[in-house]
VEXNULO-539518 format. One line per 4 residues: number of its first residue (from 1); their letters; for each residue x, y, z of C-alpha. Coordinates in pm, whole numbers, always signed. Layout:
N
NUM = A = X/Y/Z  ...
//
This chain:
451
1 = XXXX = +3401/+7956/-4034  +3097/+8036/-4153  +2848/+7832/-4364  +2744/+7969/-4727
5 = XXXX = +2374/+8003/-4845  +2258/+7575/-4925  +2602/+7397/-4855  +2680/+7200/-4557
9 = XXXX = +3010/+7192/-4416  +3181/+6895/-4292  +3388/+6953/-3962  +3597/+6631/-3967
13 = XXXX = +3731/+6739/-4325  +3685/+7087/-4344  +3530/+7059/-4689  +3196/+7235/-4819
17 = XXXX = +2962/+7107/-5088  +2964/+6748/-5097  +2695/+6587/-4988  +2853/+6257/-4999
21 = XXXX = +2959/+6063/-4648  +3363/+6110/-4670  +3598/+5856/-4475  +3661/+5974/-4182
25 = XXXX = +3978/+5801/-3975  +3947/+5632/-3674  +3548/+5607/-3724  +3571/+5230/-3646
29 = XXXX = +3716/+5325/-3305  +3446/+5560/-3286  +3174/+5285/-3317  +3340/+5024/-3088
33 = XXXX = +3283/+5309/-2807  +2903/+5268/-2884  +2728/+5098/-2545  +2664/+4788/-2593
37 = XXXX = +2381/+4527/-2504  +2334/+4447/-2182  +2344/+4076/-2143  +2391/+3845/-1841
41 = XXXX = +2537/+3451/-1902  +2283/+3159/-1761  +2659/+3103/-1565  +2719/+3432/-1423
45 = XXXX = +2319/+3433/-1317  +2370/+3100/-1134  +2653/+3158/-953  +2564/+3496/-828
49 = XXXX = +2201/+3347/-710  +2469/+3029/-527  +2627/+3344/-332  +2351/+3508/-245
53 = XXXX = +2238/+3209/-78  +2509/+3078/+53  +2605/+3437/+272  +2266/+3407/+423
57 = XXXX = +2315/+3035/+533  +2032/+3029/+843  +1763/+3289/+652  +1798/+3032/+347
61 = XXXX = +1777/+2726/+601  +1449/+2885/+722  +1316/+2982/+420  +1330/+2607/+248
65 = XXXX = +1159/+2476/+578  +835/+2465/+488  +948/+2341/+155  +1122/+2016/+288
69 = XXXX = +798/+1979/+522  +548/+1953/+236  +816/+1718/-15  +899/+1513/+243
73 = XXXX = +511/+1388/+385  +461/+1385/-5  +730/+1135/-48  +629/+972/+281
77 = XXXX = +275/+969/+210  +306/+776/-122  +568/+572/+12  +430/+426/+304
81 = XXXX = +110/+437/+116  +231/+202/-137  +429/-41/+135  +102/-57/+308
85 = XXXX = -83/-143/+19  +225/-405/-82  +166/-596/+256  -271/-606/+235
89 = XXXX = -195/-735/-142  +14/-995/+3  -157/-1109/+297  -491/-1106/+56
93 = XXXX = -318/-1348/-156  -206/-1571/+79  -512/-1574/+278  -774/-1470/+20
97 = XXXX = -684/-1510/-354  -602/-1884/-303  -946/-2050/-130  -1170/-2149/-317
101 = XXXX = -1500/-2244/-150  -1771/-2534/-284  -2125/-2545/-140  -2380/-2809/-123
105 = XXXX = -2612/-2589/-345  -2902/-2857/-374  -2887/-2852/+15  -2928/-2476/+40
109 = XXXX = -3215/-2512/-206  -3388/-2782/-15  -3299/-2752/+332  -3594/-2981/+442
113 = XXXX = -3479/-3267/+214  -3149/-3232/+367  -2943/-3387/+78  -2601/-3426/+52
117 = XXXX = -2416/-3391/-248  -2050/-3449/-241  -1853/-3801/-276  -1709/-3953/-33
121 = XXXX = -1362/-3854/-169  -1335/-3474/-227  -977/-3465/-180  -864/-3758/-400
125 = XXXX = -1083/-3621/-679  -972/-3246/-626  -607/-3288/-561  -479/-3414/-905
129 = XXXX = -679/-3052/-1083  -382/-2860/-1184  -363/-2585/-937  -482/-2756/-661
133 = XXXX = -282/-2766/-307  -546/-2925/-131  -829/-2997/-43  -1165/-3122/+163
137 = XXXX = -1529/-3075/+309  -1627/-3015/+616  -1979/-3003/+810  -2127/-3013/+1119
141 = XXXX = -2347/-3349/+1236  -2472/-3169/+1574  -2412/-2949/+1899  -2400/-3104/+2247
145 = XXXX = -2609/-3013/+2493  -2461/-2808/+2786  -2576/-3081/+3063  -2697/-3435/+2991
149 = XXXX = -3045/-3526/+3095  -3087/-3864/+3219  -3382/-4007/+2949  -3216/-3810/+2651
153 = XXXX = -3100/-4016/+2314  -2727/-4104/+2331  -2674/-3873/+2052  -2775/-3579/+2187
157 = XXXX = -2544/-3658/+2485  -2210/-3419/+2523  -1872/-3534/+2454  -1676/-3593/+2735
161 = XXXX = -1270/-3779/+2772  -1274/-4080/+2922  -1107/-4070/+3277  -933/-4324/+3494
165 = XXXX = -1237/-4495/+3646  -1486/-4636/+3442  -1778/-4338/+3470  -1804/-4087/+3215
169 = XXXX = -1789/-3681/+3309  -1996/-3600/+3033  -2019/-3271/+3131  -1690/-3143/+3064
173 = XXXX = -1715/-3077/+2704  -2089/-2933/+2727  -2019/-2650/+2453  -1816/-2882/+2224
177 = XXXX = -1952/-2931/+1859  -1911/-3258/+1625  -1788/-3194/+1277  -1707/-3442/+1003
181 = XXXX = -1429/-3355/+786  -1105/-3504/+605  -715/-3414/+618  -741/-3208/+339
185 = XXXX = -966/-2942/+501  -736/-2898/+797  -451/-2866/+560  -626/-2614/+312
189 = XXXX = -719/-2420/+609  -343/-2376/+709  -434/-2529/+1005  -134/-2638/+1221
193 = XXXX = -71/-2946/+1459  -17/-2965/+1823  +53/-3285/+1847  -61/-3619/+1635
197 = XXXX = -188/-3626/+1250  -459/-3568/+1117  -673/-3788/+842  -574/-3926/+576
201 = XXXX = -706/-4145/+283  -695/-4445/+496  -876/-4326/+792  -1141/-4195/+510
205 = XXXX = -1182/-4507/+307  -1185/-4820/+579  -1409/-4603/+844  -1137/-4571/+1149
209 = XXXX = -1271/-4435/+1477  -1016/-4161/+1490  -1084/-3803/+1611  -880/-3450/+1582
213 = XXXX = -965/-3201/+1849  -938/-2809/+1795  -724/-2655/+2057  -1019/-2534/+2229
217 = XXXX = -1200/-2883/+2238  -879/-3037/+2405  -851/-2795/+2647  -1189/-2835/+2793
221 = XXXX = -1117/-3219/+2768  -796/-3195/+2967  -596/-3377/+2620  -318/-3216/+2599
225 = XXXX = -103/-3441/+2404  -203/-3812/+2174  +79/-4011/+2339  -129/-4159/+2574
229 = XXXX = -375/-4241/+2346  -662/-4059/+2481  -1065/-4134/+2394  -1304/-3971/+2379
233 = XXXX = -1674/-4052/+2343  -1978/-3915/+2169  -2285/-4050/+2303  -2225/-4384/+2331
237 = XXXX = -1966/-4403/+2042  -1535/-4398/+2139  -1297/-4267/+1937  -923/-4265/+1951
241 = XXXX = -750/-3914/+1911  -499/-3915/+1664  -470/-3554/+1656  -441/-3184/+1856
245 = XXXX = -503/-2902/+1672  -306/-2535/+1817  -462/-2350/+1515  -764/-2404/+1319
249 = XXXX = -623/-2163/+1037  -895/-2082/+805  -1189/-2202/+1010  -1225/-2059/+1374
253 = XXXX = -1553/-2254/+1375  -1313/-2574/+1428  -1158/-2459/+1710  -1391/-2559/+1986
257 = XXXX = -1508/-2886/+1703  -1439/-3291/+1763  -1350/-3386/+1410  -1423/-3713/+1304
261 = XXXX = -1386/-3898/+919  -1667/-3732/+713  -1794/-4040/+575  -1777/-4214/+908
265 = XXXX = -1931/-3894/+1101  -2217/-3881/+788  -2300/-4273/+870  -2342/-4245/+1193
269 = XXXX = -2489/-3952/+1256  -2733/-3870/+964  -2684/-3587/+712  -2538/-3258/+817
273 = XXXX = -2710/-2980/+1033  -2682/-2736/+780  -2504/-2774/+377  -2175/-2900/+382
277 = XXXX = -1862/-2694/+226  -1564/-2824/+46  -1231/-2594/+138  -959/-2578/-159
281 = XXXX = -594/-2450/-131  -488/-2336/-457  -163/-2188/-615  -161/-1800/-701
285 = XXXX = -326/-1748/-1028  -506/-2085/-1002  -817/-2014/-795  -1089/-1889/-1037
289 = XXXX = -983/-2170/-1303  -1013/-2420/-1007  -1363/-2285/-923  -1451/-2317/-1265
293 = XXXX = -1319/-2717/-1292  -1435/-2777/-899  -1793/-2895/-984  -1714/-3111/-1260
297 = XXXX = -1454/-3289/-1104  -1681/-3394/-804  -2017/-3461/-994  -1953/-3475/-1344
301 = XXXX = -2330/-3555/-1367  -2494/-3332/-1179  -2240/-2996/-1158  -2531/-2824/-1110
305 = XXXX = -2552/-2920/-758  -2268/-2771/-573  -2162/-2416/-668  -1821/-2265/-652
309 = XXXX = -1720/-1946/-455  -1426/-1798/-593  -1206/-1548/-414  -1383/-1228/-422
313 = XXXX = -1206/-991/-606  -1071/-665/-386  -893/-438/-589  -1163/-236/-649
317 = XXXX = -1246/-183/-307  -847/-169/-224  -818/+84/-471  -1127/+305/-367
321 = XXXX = -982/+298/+39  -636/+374/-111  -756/+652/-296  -978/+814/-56
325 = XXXX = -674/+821/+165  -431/+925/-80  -661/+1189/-184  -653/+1314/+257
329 = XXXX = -290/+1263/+298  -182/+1431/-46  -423/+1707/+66  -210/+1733/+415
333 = XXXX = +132/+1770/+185  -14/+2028/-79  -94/+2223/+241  +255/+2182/+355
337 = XXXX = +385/+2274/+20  +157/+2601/+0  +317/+2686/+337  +667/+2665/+215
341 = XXXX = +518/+2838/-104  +437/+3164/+152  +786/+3107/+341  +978/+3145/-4
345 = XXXX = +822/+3419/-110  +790/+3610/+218  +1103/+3589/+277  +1206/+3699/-94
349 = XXXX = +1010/+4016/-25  +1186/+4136/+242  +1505/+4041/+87  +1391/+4275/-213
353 = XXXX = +1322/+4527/+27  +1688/+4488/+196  +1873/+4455/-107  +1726/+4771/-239
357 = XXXX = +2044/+4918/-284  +2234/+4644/-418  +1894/+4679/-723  +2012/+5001/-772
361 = XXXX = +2392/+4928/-841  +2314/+4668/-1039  +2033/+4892/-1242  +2285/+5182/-1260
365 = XXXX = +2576/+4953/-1403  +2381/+4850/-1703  +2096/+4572/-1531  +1787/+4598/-1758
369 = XXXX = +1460/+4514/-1534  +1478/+4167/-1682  +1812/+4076/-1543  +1672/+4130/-1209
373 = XXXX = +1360/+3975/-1217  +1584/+3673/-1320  +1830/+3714/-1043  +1529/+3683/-810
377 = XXXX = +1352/+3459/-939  +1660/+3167/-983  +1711/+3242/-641  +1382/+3149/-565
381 = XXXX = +1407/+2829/-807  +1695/+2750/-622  +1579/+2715/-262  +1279/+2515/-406
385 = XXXX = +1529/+2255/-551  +1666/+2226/-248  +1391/+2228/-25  +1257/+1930/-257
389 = XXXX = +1580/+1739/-217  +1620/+1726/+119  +1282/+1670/+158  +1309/+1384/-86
393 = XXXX = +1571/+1230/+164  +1383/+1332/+468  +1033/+1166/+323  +1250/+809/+181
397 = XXXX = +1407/+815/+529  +1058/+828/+684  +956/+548/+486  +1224/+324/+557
401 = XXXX = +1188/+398/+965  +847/+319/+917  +835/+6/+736  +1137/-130/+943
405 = XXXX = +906/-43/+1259  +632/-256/+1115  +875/-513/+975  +724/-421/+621
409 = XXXX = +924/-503/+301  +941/-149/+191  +786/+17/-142  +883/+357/-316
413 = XXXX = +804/+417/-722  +1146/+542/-873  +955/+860/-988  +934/+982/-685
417 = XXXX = +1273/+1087/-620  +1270/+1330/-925  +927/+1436/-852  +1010/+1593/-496
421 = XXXX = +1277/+1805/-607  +1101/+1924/-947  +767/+2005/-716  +1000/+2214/-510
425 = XXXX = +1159/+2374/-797  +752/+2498/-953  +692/+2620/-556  +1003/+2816/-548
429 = XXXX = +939/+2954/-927  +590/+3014/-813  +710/+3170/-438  +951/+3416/-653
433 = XXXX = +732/+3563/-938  +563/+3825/-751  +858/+3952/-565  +1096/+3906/-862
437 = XXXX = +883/+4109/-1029  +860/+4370/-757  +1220/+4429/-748  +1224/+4476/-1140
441 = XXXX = +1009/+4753/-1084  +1266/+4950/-810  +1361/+5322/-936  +1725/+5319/-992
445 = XXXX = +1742/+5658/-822  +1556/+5540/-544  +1703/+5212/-489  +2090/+5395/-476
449 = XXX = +1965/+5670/-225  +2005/+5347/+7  +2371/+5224/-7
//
């Protein structure tokens, strides 16, 4: 039929005139037929980005190589950077962070006068100082000469063991040195015992003619052991050795030294060569308190005279080395983990470029642009987090080979374990935004020309 001049005619009711919307059946069916909005579930996303991997097993394999690389020496690197620094902080404070170190200061400012300022009992007045280990001084009274000259004083003869017959080879210990010293020092030194003892309180106090040789003094003497009760002489003067040293410890300067009682060595043979030290052991924690007290507690009167060397204080330097190498190392990972970066998205290129047709189905059964870039790019995300996983294990692996190779105590901060795998998840997201984005941008039409 035909329409009339102004009125409209309504084809679902056959009606003219009204202008009014009339209710037309099945229009509800009608609007469920309307397309709907193309959406894709986080689910569906994931476990089609799982398959896609998974049915290229050896191109994935590849791809996440460089990935592990890079997580793994950053893992390692931090690890066996912080197991190294765990052993130097511990070998510091057991060798380092517990001496403390008193000089004759009035003897380094008046080396002429030659004074000497320390009591005749360092030890006893150190030792009961809360903190203290040990303790005592040590100095040196003279060095032989290498061949006696008939006419010389006795003192300035060499040292020399007494043998069988009643002449003295006083050759044999031409390069040997005199030191006085007390029990304490050898045992605040950590130095250990051949065979014998060394000083103690009673040897100091009543004057005893005892001697300890370091290992390399008895050696040149020919004592090799104190059962025999060996002598040995200095100048004219005999002492008994009590005592073998097979490790001076602390003080290398002892090992090639005749140690005799420091008051006894300081009567007879004038004041020391150069200013005498005091050596203290001290508990961790204890040794800058103990430098503090050290002074007092051997001249209340005149503190001023000896001054205290505490442990010097490393960390900074520690933490400067550690840094500078951190800094290297770390640099050496991010250029592992900019490799793997390339890999990922390389390789996600040319499976864009492959897949091209596989775009196109998707594209032409409803996939917006969006819902590709996304497939893409959580594939991408995906291959990071596992590239930073099993590098993760590879790196904690490496650390644990290496400090069981050293006999380290290993060291690993908790954070990293999460922080390989998240760094490999931001290079695969990184690795998969350009070519995500390039197969957004595929022509459907094109795209299907190639299935």
């Amino acid at each position: 039929m035909a329409k009339d001049g102004g009125e409209r005619w309504n084809q679902s009711s056959g009606t003219a005139g009204s202008s009014e919307p009339v209710p037309v059946a099945g229009a509800g069916r009608r609007r469920s037929l309307e397309p709907a909005v193309s959406r894709v579930s986080l689910r569906d996303q994931l476990r089609e980005a799982i398959a896609s991997i998974a049915c290229r097993p050896v191109r994935s394999l590849l791809t996440i190589t460089g990935t592990v690389l890079g997580c793994a020496a950053f893992v390692a690197i931090l690890g066996l950077t912080d197991t190294a620094r765990g052993q130097i902080t511990n070998r510091f404070n057991e060798l380092e962070a517990t001496t403390v170190t008193v000089v004759d200061a009035a003897a380094q400012n008046n080396p002429s006068g030659q004074p000497y300022s320390f009591p005749d009992d360092v030890g006893a007045r150190l030792r009961p100082l809360n903190g203290v280990v040990d303790a005592g001084v040590y100095f040196s009274v003279y060095a032989t000469r290498p061949v006696l000259v008939p006419g010389q004083p006795a003192e300035a003869a060499t040292i020399a063991n007494r043998p069988q017959s009643d002449g003295l080879d006083r050759a044999a210990g031409a390069s040997l040195t005199v030191w006085g010293a007390e029990g304490g020092t050898l045992a605040a030194a950590g130095a250990q015992l051949a065979s014998g003892v060394w000083f103690d309180d009673f040897h100091l106090l009543t004057g005893q003619p005892v001697a300890v040789l370091g290992p390399a003094a008895a050696a040149s003497l020919g004592v090799a052991t104190v059962r025999t009760n060996p002598t040995v002489f200095v100048g004219d003067d005999s002492y008994t050795v009590i005592g073998l040293l097979s490790d001076s410890g602390a003080l290398p300067e002892l090992g090639n030294a005749v140690l005799l009682p420091a008051p006894l060595a300081r009567q007879r043979y004038g004041p020391p060569l150069n200013p005498a030290h005091a050596l203290i052991r001290t508990d961790l924690g204890a040794a800058r308190l103990i430098a503090r007290q050290a002074p007092y507690a051997l001249d209340h009167s005149y503190p001023d005279n000896l001054g205290a060397i505490p442990p010097p204080d490393w960390s900074m330097v520690t933490d400067d080395v550690n840094a500078s190498l951190n800094g290297l190392l770390l640099g050496l990972a991010a250029i592992a983990l900019v490799i793997g970066c390339v890999a990922i998205a390389n390789t996600t290129l040319v499976a864009v470029m492959e897949r091209a047709g596989e775009i196109g189905l998707r594209q032409a059964l409803g996939a917006k642009p969006v819902h590709i870039l996304a497939q893409f790019l959580t594939e991408s995300v995906i291959l990071g987090a596992l590239g930073g996983v099993l590098g993760a294990a590879v790196g904690v692996a490496a650390v644990l080979i290496g400090s069981l190779a050293r006999q380290w105590t290993p060291v690993l901060d908790p954070w990293l374990l999460p922080l390989a795998p998240a760094v490999g998840v931001l290079v695969g997201a990184l690795a998969g935004l350009y070519p995500a984005w390039r197969a957004s941008r595929v022509p459907p039409a094109a795209a299907l020309q190639r299935l």
